[in-house]
MMTF fields as JSON, N, C-alpha, C and O atoms, coordinates in Angstrom:
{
  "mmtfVersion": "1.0.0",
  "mmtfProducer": "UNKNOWN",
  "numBonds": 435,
  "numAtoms": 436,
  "numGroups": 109,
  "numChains": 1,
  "numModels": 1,
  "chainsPerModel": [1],
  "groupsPerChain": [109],
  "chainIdList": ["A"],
  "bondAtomList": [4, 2, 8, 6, 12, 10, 16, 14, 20, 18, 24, 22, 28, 26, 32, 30, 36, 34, 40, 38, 44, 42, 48, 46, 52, 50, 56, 54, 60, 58, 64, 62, 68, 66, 72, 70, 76, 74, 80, 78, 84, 82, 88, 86, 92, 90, 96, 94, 100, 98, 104, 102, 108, 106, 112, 110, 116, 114, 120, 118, 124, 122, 128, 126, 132, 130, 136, 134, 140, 138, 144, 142, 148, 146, 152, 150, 156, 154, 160, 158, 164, 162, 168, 166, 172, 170, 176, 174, 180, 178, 184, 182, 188, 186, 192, 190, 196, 194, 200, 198, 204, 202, 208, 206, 212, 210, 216, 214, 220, 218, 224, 222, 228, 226, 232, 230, 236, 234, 240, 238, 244, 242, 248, 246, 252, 250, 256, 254, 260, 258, 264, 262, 268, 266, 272, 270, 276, 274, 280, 278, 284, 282, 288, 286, 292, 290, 296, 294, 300, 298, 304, 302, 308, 306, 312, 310, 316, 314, 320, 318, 324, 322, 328, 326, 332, 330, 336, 334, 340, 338, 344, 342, 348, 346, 352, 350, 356, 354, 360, 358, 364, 362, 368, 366, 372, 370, 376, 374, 380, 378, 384, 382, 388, 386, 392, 390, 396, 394, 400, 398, 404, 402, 408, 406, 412, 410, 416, 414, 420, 418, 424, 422, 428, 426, 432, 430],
  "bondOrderList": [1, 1, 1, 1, 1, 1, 1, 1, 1, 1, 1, 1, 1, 1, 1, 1, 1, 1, 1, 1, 1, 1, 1, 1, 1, 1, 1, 1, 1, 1, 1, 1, 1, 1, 1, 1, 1, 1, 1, 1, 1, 1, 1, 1, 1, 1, 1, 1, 1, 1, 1, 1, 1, 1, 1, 1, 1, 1, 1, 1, 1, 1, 1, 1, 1, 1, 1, 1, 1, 1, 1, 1, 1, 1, 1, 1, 1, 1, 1, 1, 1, 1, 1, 1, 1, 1, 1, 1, 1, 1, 1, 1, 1, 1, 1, 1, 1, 1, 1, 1, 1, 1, 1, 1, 1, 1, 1, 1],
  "groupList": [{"groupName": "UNK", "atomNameList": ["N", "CA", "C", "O"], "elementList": ["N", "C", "C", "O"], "formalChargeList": [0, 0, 0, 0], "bondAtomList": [1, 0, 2, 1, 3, 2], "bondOrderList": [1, 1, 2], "singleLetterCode": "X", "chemCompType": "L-PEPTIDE LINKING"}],
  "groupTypeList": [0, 0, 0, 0, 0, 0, 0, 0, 0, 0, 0, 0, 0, 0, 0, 0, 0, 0, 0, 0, 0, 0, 0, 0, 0, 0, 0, 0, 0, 0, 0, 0, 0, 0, 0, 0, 0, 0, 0, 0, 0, 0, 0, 0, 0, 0, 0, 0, 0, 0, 0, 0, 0, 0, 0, 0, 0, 0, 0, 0, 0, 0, 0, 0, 0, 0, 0, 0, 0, 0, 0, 0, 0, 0, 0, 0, 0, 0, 0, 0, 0, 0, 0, 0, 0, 0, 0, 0, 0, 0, 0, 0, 0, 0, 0, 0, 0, 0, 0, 0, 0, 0, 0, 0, 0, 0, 0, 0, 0],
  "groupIdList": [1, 2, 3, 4, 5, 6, 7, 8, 9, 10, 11, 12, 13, 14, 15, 16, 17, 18, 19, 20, 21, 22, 23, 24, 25, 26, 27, 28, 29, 30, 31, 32, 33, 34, 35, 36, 37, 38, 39, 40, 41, 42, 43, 44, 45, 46, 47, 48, 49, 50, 51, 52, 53, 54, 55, 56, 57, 58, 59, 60, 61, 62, 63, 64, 65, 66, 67, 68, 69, 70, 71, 72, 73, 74, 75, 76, 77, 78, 79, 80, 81, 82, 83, 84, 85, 86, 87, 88, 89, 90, 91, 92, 93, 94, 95, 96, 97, 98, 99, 100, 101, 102, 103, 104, 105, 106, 107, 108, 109],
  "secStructList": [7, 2, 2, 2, 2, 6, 1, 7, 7, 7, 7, 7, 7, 6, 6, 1, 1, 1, 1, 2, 2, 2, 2, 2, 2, 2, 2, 2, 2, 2, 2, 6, 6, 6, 6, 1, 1, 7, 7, 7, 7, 7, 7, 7, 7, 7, 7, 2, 2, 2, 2, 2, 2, 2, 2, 2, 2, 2, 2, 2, 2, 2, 2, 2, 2, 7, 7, 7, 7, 7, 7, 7, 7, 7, 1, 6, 6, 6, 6, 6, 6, 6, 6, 6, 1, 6, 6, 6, 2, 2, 2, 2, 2, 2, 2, 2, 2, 2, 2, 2, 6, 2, 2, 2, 2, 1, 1, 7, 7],
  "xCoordList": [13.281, 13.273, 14.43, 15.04, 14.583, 15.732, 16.997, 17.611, 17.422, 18.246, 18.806, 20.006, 17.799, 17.395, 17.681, 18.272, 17.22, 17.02, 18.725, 19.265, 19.055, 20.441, 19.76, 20.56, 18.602, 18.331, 17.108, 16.531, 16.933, 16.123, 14.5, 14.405, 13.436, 12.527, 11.591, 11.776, 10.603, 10.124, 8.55, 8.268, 7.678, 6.556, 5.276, 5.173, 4.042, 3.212, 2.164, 2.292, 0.948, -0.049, -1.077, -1.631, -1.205, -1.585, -2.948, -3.205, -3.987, -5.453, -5.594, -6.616, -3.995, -4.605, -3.248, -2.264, -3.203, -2.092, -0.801, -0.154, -0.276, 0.615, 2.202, 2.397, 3.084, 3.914, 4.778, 5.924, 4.06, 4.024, 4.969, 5.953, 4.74, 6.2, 7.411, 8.293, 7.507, 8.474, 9.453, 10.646, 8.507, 8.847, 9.401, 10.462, 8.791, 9.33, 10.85, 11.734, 11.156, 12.078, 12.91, 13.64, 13.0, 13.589, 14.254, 15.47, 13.412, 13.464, 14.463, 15.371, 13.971, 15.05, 16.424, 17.292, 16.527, 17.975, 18.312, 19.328, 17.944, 18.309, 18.687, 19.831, 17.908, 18.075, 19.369, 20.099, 19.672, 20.487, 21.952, 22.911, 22.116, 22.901, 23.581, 24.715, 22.632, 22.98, 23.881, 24.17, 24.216, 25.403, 26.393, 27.123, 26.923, 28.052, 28.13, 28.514, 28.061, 28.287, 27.658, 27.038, 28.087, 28.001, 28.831, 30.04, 28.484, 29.218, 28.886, 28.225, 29.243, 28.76, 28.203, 28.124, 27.304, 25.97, 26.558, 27.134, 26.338, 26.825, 25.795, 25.991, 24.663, 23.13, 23.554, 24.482, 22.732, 22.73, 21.389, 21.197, 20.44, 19.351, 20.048, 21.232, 19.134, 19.039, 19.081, 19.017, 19.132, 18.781, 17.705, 17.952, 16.746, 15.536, 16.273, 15.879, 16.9, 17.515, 17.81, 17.616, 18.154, 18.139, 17.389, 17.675, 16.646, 15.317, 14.141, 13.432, 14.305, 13.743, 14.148, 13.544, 15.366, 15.996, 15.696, 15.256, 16.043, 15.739, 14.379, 14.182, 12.974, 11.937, 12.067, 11.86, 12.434, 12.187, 12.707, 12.344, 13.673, 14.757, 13.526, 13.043, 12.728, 11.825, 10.776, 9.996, 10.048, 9.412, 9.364, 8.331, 10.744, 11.356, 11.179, 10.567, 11.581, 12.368, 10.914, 10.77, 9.483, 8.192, 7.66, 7.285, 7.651, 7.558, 7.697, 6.799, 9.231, 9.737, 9.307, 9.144, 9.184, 9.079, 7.664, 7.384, 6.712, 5.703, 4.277, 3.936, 3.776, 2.477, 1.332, 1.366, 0.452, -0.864, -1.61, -1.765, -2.451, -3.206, -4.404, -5.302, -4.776, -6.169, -6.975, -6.923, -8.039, -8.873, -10.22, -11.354, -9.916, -11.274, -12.863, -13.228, -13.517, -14.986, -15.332, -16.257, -15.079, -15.806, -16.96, -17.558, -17.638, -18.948, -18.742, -19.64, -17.262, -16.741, -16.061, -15.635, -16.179, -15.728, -16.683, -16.751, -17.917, -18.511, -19.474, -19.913, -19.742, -20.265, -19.453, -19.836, -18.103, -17.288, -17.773, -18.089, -17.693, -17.647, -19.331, -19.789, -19.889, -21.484, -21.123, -21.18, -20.827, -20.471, -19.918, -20.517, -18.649, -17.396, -17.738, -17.01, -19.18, -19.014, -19.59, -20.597, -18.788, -19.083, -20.522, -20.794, -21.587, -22.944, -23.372, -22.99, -23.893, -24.562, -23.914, -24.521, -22.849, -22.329, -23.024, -23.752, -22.692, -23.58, -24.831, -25.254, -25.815, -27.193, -27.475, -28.306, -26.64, -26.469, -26.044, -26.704, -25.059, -24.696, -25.952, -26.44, -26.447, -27.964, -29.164, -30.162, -28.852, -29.935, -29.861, -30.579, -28.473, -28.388, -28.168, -28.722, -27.537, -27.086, -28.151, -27.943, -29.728, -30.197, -30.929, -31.835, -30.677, -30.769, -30.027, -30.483, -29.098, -28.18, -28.206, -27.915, -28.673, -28.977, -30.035, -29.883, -31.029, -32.22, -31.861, -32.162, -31.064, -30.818, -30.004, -29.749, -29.145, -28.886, -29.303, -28.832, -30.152, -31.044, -32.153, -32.575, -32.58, -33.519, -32.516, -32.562, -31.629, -30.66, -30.485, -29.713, -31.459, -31.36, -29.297, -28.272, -29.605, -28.088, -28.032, -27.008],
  "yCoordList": [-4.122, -4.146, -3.305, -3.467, -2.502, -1.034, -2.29, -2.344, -3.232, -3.864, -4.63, -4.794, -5.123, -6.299, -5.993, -6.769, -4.836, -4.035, -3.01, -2.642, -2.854, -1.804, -0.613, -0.272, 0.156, 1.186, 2.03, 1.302, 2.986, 3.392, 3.288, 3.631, 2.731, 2.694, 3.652, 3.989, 3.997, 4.712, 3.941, 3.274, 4.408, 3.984, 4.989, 6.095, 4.395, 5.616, 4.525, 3.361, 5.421, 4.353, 5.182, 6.24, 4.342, 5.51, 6.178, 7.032, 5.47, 6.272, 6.984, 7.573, 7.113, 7.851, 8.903, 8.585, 10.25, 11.125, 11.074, 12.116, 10.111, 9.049, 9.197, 8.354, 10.213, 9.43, 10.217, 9.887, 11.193, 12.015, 12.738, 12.64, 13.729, 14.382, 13.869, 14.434, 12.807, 12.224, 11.446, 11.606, 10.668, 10.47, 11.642, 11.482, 12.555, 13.79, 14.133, 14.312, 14.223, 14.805, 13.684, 14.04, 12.359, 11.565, 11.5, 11.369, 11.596, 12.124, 13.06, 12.937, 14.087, 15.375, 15.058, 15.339, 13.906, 13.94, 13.081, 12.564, 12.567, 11.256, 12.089, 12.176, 12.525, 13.454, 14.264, 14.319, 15.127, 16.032, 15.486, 16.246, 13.951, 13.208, 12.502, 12.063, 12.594, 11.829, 11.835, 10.988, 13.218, 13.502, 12.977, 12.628, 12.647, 12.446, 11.56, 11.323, 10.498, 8.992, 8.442, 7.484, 9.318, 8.938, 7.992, 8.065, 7.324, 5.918, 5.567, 6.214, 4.782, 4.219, 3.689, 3.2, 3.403, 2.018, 1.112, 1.005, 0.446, -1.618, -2.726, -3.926, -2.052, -2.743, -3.936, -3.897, -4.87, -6.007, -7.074, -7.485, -7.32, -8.09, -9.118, -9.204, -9.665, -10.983, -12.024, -11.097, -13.263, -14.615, -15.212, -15.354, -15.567, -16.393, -16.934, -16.533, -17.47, -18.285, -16.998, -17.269, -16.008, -15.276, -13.77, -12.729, -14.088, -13.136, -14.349, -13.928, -15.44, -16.427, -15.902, -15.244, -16.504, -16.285, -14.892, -14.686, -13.735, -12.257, -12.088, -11.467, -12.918, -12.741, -13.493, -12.906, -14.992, -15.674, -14.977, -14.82, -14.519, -12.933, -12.489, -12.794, -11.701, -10.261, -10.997, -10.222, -12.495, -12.601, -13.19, -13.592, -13.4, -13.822, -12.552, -12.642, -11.396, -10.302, -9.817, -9.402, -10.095, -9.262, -10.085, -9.393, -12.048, -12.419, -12.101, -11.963, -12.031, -11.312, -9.893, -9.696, -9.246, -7.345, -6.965, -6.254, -7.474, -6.727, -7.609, -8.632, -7.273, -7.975, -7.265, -6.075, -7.757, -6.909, -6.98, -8.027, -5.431, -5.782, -6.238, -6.114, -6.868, -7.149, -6.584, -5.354, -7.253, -7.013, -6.264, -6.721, -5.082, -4.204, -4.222, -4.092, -4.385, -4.444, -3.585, -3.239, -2.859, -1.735, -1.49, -2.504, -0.257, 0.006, -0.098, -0.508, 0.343, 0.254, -1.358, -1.799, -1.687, -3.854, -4.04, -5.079, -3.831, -4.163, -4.805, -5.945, -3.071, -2.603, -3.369, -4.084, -2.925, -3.669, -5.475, -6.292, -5.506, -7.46, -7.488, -8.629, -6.88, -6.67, -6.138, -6.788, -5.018, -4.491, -5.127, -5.865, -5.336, -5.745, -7.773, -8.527, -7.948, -9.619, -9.992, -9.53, -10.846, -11.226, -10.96, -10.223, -11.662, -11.713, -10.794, -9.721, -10.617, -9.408, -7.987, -6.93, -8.024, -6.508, -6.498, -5.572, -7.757, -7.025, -6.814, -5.779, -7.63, -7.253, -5.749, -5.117, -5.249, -3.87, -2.894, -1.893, -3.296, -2.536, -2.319, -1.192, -3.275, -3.357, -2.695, -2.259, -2.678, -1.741, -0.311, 0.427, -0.126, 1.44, 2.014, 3.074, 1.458, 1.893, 2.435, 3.487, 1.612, 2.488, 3.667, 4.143, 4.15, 5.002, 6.221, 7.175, 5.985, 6.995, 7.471, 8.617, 6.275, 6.819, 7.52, 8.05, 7.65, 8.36, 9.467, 10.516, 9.461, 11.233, 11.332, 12.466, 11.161, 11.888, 12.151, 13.119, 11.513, 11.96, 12.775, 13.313, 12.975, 14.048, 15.513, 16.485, 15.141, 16.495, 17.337, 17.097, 18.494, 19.329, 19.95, 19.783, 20.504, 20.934, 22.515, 23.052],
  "zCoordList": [10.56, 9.117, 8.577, 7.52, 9.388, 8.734, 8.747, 7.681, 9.758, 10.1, 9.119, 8.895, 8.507, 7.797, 6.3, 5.549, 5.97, 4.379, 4.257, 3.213, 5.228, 5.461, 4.656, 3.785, 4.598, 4.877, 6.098, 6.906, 6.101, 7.51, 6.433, 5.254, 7.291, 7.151, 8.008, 9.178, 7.216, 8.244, 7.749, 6.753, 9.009, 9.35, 8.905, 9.434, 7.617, 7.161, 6.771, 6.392, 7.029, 6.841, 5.956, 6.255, 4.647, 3.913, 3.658, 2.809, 4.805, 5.135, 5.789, 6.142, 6.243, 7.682, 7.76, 7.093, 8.641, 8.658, 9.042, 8.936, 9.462, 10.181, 9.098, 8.221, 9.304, 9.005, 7.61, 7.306, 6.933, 5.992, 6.013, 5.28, 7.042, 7.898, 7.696, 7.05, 8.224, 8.607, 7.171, 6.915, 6.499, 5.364, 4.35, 3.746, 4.24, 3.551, 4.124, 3.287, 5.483, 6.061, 5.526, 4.601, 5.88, 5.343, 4.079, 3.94, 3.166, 1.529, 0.961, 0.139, 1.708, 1.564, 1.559, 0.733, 3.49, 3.593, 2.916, 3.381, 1.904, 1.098, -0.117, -0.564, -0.47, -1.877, -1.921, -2.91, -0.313, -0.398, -0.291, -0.42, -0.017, 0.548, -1.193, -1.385, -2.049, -3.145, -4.432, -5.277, -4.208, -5.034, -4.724, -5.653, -3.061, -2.545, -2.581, -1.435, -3.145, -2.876, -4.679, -5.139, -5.046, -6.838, -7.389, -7.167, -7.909, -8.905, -10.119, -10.932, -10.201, -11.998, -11.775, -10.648, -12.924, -12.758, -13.347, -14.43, -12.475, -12.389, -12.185, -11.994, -12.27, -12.62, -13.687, -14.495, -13.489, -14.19, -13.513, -12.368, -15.112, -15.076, -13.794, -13.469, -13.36, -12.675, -12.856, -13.664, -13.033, -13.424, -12.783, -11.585, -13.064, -12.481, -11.132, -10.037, -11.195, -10.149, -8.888, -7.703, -9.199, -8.372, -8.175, -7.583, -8.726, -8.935, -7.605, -6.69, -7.915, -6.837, -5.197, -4.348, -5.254, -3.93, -3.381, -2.25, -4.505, -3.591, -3.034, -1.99, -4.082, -3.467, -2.455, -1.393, -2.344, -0.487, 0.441, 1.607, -0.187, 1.177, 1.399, 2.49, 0.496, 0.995, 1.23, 1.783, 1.11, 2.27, 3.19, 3.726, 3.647, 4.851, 5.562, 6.626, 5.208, 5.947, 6.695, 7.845, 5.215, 5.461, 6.908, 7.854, 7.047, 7.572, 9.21, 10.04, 9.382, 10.259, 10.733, 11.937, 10.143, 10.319, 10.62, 11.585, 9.735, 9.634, 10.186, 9.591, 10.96, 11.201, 11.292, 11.608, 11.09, 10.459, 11.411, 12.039, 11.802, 12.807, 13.222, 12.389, 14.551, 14.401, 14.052, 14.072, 13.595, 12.776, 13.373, 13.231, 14.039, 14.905, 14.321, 13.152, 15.289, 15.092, 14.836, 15.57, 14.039, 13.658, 13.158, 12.798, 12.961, 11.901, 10.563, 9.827, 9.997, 8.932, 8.377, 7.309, 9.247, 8.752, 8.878, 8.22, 9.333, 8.978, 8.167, 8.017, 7.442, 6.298, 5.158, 4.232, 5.599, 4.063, 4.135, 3.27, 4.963, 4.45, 4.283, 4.339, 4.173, 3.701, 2.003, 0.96, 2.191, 0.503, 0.095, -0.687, 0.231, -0.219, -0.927, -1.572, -0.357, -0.54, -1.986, -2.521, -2.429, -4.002, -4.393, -5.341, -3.542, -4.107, -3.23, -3.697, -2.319, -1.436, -2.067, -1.897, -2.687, -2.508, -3.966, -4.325, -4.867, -6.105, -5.885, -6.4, -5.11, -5.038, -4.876, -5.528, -3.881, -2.732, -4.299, -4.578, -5.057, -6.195, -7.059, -7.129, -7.664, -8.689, -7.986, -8.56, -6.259, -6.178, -6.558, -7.233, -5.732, -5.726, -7.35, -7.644, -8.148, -9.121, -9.925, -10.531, -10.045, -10.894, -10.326, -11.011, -9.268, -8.37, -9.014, -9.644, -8.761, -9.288, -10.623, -10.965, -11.579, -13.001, -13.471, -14.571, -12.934, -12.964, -12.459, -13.029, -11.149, -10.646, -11.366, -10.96, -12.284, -13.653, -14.685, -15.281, -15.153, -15.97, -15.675, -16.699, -14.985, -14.367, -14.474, -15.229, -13.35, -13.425, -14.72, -15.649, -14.579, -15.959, -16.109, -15.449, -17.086, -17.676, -17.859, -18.282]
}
């Protein structure tokens, strides 16, 4: 992807501690790097026509680069495609919820 984008990418996954470090260090040397290579801005809107094309670039490039991983059996995929499902998760919601509203109202102040 770094290849592809002509800048360095780095790798962070954002549930988990993966990558933070590294990105920061990155950052820095980007930041500290940015005075030196100062120019004028030569920005200019896009044209549909090529506001198109740059997105098929980026998901060509995503195509290529990035693949998502299998999908682990977990206790936690579980649960989500139980919660998470249109009708079961609302049932699961309408139960608990008035649950929770009563232990607030009880809860003195």
């Amino acid at each position: 992807m770094s290849a592809a984008l002509g800048v360095t990418v780095v790798t962070s996954i954002a549930v988990r501690k993966g990558g933070i470090a590294e990105l920061l260090r990155r950052t820095d040397e980007f930041a500290a790097h940015l005075g030196e290579n100062k120019r004028d801005n030569t920005w200019m809107p896009l044209s549909i026509a090529e506001l198109k094309a740059t997105q098929r670039e980026a998901d060509r490039i995503i195509r290529e680069t990035v693949t998502m991983p299998s999908k682990p059996d977990t206790l936690t995929t579980r649960v989500d495609a139980v919660v998470l499902h249109p009708v079961f998760g609302l049932v699961i919601l309408g139960l608990i919820l008035p649950t929770q509203v009563r232990t607030l109202q009880v809860t003195p102040r």
